[in-house]
FIDO-824140 format. One line per field, with one value per residue: x, y, z of N, C-alpha, C in turn; residue in one letter. Coordinates in Angstrom, 3 decimals. Each point is the difference from the previous one (the first is absolute). Layout:
BEGIN
neast	[X | ...]
nnorth	[Y | ...]
nup	[Z | ...]
caeast	[X | ...]
canorth	[Y | ...]
caup	[Z | ...]
ceast	[X | ...]
cnorth	[Y | ...]
cup	[Z | ...]
type	[A | ...]
REM end
This chain:
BEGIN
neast	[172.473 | -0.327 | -1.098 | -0.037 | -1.023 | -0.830 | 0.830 | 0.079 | -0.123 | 0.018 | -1.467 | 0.763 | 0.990 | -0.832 | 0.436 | 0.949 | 0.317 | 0.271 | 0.076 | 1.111 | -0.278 | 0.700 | 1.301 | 0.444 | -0.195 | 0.417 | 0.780 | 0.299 | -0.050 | 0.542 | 1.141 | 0.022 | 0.304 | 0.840 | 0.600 | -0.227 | 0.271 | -0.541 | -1.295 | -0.298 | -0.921 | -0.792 | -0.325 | -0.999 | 0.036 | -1.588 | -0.203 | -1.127 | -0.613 | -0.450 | -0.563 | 0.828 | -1.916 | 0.139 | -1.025 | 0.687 | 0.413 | -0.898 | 1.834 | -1.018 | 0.391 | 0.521 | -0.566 | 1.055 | -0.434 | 0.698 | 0.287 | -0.734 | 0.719 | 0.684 | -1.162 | 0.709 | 0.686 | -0.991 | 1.030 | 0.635 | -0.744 | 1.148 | 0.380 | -0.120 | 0.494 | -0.478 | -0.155 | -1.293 | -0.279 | -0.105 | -0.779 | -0.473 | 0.599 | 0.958 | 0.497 | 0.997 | 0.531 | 0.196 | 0.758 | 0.671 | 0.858 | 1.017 | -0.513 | -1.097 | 0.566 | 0.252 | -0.744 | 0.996 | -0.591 | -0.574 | 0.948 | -0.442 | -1.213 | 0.958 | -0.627 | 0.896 | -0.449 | -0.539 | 0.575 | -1.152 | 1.210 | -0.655 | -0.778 | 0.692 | -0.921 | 0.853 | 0.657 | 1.470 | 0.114 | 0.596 | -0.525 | -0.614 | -0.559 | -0.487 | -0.930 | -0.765 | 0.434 | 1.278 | 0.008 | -0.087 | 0.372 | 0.516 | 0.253 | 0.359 | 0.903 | 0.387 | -0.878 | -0.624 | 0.583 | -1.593 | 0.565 | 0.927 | -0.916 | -1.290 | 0.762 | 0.791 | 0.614 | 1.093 | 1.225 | 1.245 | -0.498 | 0.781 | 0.267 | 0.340 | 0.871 | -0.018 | 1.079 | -0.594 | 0.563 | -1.449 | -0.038 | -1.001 | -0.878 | 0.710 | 0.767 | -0.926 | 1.026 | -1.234 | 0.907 | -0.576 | -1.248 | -1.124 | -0.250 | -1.354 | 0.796 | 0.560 | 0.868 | -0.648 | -0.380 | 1.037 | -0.129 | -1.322 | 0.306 | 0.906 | -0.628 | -0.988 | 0.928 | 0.370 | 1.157 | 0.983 | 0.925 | 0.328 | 1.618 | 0.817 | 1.264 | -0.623 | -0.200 | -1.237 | -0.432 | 0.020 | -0.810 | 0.060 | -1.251 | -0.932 | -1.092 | -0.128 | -1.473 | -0.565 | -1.045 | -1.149 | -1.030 | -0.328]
nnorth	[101.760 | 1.164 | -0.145 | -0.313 | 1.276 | -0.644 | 0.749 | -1.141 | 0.347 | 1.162 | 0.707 | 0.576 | -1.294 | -0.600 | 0.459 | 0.325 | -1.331 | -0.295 | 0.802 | -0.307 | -1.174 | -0.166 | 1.183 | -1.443 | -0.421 | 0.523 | 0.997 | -1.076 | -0.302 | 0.917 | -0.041 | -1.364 | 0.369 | 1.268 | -1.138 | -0.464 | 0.780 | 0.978 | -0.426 | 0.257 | -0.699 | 0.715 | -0.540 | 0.634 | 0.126 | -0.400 | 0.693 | -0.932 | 0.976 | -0.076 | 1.168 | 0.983 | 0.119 | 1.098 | 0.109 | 1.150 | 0.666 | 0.572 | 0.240 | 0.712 | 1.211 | 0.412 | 1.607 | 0.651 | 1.157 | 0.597 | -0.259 | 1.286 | 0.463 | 0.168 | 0.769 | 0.711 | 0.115 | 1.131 | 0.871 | 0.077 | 1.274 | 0.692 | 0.633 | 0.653 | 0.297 | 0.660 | 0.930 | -0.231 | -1.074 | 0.050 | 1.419 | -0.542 | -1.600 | 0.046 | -0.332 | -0.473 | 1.193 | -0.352 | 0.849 | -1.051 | 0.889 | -0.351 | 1.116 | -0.500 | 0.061 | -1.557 | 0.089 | -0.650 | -0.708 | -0.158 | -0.423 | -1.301 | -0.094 | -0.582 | -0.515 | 0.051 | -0.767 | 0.115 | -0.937 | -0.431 | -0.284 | -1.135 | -0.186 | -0.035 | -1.117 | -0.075 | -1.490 | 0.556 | -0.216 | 0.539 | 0.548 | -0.847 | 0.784 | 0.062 | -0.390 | 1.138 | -1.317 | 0.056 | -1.205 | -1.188 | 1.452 | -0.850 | -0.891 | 0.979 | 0.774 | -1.249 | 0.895 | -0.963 | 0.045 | 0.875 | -0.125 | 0.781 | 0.662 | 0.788 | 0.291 | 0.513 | 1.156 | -0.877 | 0.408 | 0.371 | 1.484 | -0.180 | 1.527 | 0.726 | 0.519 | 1.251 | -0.271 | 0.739 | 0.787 | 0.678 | -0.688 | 0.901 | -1.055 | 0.633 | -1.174 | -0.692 | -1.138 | -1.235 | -0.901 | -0.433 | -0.284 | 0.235 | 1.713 | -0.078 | 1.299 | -0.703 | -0.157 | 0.775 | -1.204 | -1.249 | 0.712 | -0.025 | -1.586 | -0.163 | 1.068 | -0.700 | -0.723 | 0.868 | 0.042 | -1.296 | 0.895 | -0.873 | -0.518 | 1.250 | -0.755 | -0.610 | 0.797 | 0.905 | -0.884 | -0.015 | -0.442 | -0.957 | -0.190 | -1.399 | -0.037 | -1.354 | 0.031 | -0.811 | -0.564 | -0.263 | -0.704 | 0.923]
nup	[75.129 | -0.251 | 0.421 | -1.293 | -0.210 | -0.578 | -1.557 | -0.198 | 1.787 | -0.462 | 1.010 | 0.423 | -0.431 | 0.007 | 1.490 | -0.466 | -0.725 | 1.167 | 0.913 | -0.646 | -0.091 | 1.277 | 0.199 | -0.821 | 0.477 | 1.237 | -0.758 | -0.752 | 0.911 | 0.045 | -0.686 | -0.329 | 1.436 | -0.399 | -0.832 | 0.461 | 1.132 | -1.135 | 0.330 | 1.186 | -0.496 | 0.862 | 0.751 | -0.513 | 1.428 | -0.190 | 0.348 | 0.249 | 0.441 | 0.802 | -0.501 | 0.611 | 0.479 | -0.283 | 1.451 | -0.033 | 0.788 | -0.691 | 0.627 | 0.275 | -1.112 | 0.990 | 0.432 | 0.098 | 0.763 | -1.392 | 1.118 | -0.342 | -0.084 | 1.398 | -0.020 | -0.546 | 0.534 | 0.402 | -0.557 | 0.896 | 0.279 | -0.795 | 1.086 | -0.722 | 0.607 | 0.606 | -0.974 | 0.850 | -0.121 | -1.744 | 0.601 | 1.651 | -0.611 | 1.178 | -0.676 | 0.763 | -0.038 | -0.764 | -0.478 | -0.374 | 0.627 | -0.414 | 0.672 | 0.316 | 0.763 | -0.469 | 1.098 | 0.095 | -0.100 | 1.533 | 0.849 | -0.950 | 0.807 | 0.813 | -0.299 | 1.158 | -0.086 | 1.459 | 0.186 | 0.853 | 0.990 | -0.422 | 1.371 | 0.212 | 0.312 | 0.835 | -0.425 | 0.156 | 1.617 | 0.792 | 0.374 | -0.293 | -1.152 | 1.630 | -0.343 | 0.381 | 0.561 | -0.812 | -0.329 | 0.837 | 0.695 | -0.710 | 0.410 | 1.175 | -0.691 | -0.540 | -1.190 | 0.353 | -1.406 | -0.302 | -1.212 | 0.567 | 0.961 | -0.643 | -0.586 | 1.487 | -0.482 | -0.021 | 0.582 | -0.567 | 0.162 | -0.825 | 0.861 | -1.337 | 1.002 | 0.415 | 0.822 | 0.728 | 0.100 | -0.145 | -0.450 | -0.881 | -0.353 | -0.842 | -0.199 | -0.358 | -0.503 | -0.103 | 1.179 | 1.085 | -0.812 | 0.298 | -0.715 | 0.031 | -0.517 | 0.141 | -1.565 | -0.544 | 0.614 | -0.728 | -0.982 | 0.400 | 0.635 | -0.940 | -0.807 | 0.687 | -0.090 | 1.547 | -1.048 | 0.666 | -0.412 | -1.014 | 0.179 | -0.462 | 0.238 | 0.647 | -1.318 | -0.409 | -0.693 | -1.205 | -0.213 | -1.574 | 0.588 | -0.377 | -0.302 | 0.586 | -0.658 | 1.020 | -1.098 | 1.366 | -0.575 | 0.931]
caeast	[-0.383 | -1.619 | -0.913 | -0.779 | -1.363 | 0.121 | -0.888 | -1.733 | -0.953 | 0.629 | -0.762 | 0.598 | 0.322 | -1.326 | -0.896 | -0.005 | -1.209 | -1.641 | -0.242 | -0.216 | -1.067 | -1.924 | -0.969 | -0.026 | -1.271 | -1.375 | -0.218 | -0.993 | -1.244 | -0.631 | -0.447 | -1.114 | -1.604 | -0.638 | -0.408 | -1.051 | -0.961 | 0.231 | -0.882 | -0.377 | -1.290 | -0.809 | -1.451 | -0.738 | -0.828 | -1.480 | -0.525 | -1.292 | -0.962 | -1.567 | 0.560 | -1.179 | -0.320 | 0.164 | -0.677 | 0.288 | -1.403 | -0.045 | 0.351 | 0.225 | 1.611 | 0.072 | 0.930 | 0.849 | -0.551 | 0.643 | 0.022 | 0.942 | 0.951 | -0.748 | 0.340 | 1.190 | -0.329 | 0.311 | 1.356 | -0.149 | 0.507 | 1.097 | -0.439 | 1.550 | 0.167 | -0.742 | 0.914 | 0.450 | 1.278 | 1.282 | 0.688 | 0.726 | 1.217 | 1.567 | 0.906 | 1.040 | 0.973 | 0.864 | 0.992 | 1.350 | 0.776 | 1.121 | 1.432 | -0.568 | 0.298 | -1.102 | 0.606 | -0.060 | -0.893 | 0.859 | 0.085 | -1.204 | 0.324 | 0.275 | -0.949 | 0.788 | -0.925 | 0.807 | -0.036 | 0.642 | 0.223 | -0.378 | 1.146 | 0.626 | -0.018 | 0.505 | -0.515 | 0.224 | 0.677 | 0.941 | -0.874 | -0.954 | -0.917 | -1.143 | -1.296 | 0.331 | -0.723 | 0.136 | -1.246 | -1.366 | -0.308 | -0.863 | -1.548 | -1.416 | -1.138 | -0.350 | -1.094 | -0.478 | -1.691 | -1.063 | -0.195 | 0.907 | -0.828 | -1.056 | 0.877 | 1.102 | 1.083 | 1.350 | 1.149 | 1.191 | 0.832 | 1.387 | -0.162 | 1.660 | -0.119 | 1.499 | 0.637 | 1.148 | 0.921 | -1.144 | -0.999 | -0.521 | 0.050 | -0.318 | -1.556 | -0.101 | -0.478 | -0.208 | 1.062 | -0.917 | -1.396 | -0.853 | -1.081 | -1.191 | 0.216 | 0.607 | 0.483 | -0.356 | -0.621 | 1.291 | 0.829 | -0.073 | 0.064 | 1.726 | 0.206 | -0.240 | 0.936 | 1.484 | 1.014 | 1.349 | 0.399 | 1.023 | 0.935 | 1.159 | 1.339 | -0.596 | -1.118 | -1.231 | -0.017 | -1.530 | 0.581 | -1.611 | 0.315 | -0.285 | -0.399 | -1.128 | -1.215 | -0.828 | -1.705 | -0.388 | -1.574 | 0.145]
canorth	[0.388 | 0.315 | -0.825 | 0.716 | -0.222 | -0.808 | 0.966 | -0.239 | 0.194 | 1.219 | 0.974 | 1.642 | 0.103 | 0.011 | 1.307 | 0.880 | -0.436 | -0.853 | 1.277 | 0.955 | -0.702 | 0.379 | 1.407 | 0.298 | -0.993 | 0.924 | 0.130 | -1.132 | -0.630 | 1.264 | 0.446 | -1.132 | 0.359 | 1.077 | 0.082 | -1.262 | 0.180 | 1.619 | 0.478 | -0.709 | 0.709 | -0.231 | -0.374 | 0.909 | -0.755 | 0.418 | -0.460 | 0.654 | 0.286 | 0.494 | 1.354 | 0.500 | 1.446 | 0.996 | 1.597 | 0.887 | 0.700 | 1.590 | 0.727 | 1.395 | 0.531 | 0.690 | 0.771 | 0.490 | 0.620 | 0.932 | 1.341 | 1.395 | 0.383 | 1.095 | 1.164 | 0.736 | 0.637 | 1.574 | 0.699 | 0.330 | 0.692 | 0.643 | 1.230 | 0.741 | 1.391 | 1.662 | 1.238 | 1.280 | -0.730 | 0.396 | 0.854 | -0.022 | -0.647 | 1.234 | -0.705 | 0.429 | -0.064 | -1.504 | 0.461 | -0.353 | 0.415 | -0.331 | 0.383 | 0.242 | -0.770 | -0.737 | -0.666 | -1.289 | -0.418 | -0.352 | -1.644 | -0.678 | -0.373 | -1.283 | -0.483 | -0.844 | -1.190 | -0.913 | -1.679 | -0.516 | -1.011 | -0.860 | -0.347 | -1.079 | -0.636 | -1.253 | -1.214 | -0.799 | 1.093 | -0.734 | 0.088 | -0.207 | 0.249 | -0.793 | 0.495 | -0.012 | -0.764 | -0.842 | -0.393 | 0.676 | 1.199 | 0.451 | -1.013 | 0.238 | 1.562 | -0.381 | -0.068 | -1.677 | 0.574 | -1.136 | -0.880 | -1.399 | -0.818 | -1.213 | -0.828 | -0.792 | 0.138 | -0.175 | 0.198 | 0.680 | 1.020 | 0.635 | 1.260 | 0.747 | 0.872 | 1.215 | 0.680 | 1.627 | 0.372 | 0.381 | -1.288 | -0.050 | -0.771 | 1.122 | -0.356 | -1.713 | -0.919 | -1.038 | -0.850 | -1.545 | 0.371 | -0.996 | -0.200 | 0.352 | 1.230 | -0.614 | 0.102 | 1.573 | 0.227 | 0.253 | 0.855 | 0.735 | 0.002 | -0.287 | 1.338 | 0.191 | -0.267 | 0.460 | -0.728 | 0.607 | 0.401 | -0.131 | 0.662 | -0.750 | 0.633 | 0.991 | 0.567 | -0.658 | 0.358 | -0.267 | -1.505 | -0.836 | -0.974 | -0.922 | -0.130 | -0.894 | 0.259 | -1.326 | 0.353 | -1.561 | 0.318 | -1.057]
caup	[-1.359 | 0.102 | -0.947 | -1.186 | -0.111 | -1.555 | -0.853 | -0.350 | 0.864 | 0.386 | -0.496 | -0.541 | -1.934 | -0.991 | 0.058 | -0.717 | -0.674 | 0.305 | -0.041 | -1.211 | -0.073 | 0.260 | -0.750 | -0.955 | 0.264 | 0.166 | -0.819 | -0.876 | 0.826 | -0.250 | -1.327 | -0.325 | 0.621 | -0.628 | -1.826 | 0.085 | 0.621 | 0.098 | 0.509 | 1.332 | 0.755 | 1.272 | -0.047 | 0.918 | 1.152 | 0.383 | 1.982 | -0.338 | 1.742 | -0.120 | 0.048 | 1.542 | -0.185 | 0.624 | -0.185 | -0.024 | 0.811 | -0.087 | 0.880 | -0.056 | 0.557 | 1.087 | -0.385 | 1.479 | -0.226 | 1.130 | 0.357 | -0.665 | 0.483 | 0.786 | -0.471 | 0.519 | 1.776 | -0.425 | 0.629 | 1.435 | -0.500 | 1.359 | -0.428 | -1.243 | 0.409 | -0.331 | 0.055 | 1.205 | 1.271 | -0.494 | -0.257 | 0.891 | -0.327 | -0.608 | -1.213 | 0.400 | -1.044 | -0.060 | -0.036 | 0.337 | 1.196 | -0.286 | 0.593 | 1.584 | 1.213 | 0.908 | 1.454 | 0.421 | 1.290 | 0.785 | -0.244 | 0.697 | 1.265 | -0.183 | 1.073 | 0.375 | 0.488 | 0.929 | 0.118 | 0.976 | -0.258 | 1.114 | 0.893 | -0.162 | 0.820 | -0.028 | 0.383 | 0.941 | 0.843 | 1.038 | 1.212 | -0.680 | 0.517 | -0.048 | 0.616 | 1.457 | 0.913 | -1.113 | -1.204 | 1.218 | -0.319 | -1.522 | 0.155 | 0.800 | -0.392 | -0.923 | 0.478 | -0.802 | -0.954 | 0.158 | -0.813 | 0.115 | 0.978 | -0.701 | -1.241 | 0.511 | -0.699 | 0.601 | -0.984 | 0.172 | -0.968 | 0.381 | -0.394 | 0.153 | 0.327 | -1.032 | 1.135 | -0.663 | 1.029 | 1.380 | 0.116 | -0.815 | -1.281 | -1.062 | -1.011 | 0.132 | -0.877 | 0.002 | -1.275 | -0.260 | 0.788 | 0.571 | -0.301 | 1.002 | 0.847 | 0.844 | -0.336 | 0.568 | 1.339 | 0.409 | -0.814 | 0.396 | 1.274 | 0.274 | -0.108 | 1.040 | 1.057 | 0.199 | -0.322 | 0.458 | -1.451 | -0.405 | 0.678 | -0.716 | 0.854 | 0.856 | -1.010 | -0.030 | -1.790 | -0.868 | -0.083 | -0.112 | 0.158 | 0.008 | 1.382 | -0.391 | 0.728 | 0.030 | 0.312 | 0.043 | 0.650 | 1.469]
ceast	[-1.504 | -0.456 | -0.843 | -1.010 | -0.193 | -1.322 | -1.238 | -0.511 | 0.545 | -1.403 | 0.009 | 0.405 | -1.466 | -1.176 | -0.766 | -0.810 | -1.122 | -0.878 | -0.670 | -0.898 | -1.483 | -0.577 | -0.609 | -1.318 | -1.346 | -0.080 | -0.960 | -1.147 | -0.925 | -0.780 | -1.167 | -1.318 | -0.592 | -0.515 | -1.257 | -1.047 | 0.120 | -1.227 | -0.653 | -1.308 | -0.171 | -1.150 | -1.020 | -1.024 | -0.788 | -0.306 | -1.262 | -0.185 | -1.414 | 0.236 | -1.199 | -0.047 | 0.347 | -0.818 | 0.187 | -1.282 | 1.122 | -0.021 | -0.332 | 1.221 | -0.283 | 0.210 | 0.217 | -0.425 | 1.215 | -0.561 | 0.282 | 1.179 | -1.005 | 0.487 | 1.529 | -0.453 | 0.321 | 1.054 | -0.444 | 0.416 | 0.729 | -0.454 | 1.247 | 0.685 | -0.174 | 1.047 | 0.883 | 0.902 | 1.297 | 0.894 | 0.513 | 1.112 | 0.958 | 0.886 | 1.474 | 1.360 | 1.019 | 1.420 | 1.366 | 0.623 | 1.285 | 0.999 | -0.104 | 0.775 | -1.168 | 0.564 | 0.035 | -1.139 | 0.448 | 0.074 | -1.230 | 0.544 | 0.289 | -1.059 | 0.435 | -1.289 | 1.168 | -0.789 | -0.294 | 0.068 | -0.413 | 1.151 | 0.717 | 0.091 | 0.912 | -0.694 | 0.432 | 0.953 | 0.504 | -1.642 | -1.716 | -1.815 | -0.884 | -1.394 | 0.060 | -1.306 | -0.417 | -1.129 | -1.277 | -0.364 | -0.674 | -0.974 | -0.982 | -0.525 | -0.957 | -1.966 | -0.415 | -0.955 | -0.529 | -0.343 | 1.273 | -0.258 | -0.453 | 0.774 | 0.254 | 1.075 | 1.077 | 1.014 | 0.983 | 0.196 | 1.122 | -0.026 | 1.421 | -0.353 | 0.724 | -0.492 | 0.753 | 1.125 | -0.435 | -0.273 | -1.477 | -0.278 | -0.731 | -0.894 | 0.573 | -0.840 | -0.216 | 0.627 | -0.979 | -1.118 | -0.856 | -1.494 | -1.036 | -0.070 | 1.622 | 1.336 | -0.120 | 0.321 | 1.421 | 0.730 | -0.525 | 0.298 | 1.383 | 0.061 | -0.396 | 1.020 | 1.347 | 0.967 | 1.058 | 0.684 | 1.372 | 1.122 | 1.322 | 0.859 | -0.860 | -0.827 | -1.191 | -0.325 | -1.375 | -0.317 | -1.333 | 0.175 | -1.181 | -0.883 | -1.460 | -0.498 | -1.001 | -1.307 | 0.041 | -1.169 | -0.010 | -1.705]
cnorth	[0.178 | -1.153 | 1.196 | -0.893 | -0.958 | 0.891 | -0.843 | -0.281 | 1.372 | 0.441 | 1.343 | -0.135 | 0.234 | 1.031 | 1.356 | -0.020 | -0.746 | 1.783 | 0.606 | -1.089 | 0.016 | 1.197 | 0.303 | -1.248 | 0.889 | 1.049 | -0.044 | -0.088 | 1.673 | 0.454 | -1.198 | 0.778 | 0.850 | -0.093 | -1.158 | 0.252 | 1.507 | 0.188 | -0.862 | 1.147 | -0.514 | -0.560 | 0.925 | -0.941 | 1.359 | -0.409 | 0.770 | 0.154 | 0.954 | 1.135 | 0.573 | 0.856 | 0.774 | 0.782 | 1.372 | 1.195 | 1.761 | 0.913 | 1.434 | 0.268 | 0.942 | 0.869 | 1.088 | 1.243 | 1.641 | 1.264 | 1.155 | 0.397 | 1.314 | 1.284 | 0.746 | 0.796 | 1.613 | 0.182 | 0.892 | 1.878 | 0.824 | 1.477 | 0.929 | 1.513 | 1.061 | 0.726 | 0.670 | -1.070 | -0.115 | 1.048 | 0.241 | -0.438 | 0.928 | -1.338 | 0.823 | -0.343 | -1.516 | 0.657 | -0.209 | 0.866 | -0.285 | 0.127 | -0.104 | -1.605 | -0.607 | -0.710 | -1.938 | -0.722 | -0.701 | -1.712 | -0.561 | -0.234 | -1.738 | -0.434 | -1.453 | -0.948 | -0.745 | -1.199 | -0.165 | -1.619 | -0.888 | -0.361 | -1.776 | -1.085 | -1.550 | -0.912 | -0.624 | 0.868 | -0.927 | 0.113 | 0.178 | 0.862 | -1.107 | 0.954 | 0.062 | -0.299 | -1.889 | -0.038 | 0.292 | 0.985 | 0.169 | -1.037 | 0.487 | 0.907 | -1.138 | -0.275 | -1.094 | 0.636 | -0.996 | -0.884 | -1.032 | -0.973 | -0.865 | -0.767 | -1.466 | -0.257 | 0.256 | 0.374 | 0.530 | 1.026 | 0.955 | 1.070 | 0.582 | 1.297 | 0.936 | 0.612 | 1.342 | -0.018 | 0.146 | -1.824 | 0.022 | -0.198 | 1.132 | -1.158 | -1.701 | -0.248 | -1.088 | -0.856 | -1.454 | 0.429 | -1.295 | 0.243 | 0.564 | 1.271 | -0.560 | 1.091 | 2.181 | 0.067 | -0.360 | 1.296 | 1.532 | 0.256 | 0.181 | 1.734 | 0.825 | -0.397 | 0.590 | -0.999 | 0.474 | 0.580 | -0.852 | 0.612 | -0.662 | 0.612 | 1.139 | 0.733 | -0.077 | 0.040 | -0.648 | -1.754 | -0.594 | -1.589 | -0.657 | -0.363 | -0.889 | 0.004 | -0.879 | 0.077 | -1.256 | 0.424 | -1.432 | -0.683]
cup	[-0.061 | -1.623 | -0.783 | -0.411 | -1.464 | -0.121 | -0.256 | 0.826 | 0.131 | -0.438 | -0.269 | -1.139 | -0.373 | 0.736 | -1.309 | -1.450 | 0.150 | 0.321 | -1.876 | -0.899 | 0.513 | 0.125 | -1.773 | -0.247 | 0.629 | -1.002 | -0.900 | 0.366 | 0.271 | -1.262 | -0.210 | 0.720 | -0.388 | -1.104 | 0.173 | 1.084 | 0.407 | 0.839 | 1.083 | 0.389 | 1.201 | -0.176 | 1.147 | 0.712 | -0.094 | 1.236 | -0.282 | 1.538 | -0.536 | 0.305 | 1.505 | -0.363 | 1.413 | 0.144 | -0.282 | 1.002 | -0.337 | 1.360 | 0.190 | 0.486 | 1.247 | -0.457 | 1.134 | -0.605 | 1.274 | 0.195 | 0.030 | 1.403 | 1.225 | -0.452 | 0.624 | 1.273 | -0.470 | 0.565 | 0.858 | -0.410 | 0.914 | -0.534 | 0.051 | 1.095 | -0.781 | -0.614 | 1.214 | 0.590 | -0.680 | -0.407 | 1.427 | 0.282 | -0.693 | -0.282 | 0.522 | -0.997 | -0.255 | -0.463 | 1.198 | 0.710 | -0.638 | 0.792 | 1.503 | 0.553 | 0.672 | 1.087 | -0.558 | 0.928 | 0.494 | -0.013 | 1.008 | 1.623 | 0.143 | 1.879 | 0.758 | 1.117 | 0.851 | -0.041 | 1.138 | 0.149 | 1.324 | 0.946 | 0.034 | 1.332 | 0.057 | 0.044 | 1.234 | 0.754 | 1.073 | 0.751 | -0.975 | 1.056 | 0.864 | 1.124 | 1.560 | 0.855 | -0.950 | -1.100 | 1.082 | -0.864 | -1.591 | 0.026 | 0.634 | -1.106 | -1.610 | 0.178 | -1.082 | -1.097 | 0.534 | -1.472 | 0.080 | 1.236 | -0.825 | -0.726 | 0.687 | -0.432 | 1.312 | -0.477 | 0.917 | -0.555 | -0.032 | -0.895 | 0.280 | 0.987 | -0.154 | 1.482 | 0.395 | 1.190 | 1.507 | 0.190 | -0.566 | -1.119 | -1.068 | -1.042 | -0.052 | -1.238 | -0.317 | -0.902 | -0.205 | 0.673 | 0.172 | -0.659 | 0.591 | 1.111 | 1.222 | -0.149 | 0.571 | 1.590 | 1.050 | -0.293 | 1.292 | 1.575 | -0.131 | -0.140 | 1.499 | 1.196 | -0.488 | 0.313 | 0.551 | -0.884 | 0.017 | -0.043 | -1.256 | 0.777 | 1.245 | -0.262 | 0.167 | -1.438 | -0.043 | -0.094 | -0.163 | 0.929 | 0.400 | 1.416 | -0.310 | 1.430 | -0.269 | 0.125 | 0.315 | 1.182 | 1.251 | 0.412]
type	[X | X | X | X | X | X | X | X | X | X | X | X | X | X | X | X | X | X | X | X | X | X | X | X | X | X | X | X | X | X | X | X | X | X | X | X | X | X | X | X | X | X | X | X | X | X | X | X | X | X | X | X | X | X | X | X | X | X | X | X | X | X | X | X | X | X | X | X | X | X | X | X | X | X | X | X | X | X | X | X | X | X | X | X | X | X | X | X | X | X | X | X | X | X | X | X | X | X | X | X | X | X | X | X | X | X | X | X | X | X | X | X | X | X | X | X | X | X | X | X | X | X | X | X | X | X | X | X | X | X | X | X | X | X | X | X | X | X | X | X | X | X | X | X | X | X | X | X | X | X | X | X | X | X | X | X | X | X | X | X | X | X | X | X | X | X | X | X | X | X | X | X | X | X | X | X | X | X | X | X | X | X | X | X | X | X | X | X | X | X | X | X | X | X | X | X | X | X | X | X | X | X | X | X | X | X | X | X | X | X | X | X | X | X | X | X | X | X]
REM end
């Protein structure tokens, strides 16, 4: 059995007029302030300070002074044709033809540009290009720059080579360099050496291939 609240501790019964009471108290308390105390002056604070003089010093005004505009530049004069050069001009009839047959012109020319197309070198072949009289052979032709002397610059440089069918290297490119002319001076000794030519199924074909070349000062 639920338990019920006892009306005389119940504050919601008496919410509603305790509310309508004390809005009716401030009220009151309004109206009293206005009728008894209608006027609330201020009181004015004087702050006395000693007043500063100020010099004042008489600025001449500047004055910008323009400049007239440059005179207009003379028109350049053209000179008019003569009578006589216009009674030589024959003025050719502009009158239409109607009935005259005009040729078609002919169709533009189509200008056919061959491609050519680079040759195509393998990477890899049953029978791999190599130098004849081995590496040796590209070390001897290698000439030492003389700043990678002074430098004392050392290294490994590995130059691609593009091998043809003859065993001539058509052109080489530096895949890791070293720097100090080194790098030209392999490229140019590996173009300088005849290559076995690479072989597919018996074949002689094209073929890049990899060839490291050693600087080291003795």
């Amino acid at each position: 059995m639920a338990l019920r609240k006892n009306p005389k501790y119940d504050l919601k019964l008496k919410y509603k007029r305790v509310f309508e009471i004390s809005v009716i108290i401030s009220l009151l308390l309004l109206i009293v302030a206005f009728k008894f105390f209608p006027k609330l002056e201020k009181q004015k604070v004087v702050i006395e300070q000693a007043q500063e003089l100020v010099n004042v010093q008489d600025v001449d005004i500047t004055r910008q002074e323009n400049k007239p505009p440059p005179p207009p530049k003379p028109p350049i004069p053209i000179e008019a044709p003569s009578d006589n050069v216009l009674e030589d001009i024959e003025i050719g009839t502009t009158e239409i033809d109607e009935e005259a047959e005009i040729a078609a012109p002919p169709p533009p020319k189509v200008e056919t540009k061959r491609v050519e197309e680079e040759p195509v070198f393998f990477v890899a072949v049953e029978e791999m290009p190599e130098p004849i009289g081995g590496i040796q052979a590209i070390q001897n032709k290698i000439v030492y720059p003389e700043i990678a002397k002074r430098a004392g610059v050392e290294g490994r440089v590995f130059i691609k080579a593009f091998v043809d069918e003859a065993g001539n290297v058509s052109k080489t490119e530096v895949i890791k360099g070293i720097g100090a002319g080194c790098d030209e001076a392999a490229e140019a000794a590996v173009r300088a050496t005849k290559f076995k030519p690479g072989k597919q199924r018996g074949k002689a074909v094209k073929v890049q291939v990899s060839v490291p070349i050693l600087f080291k000062l003795q």
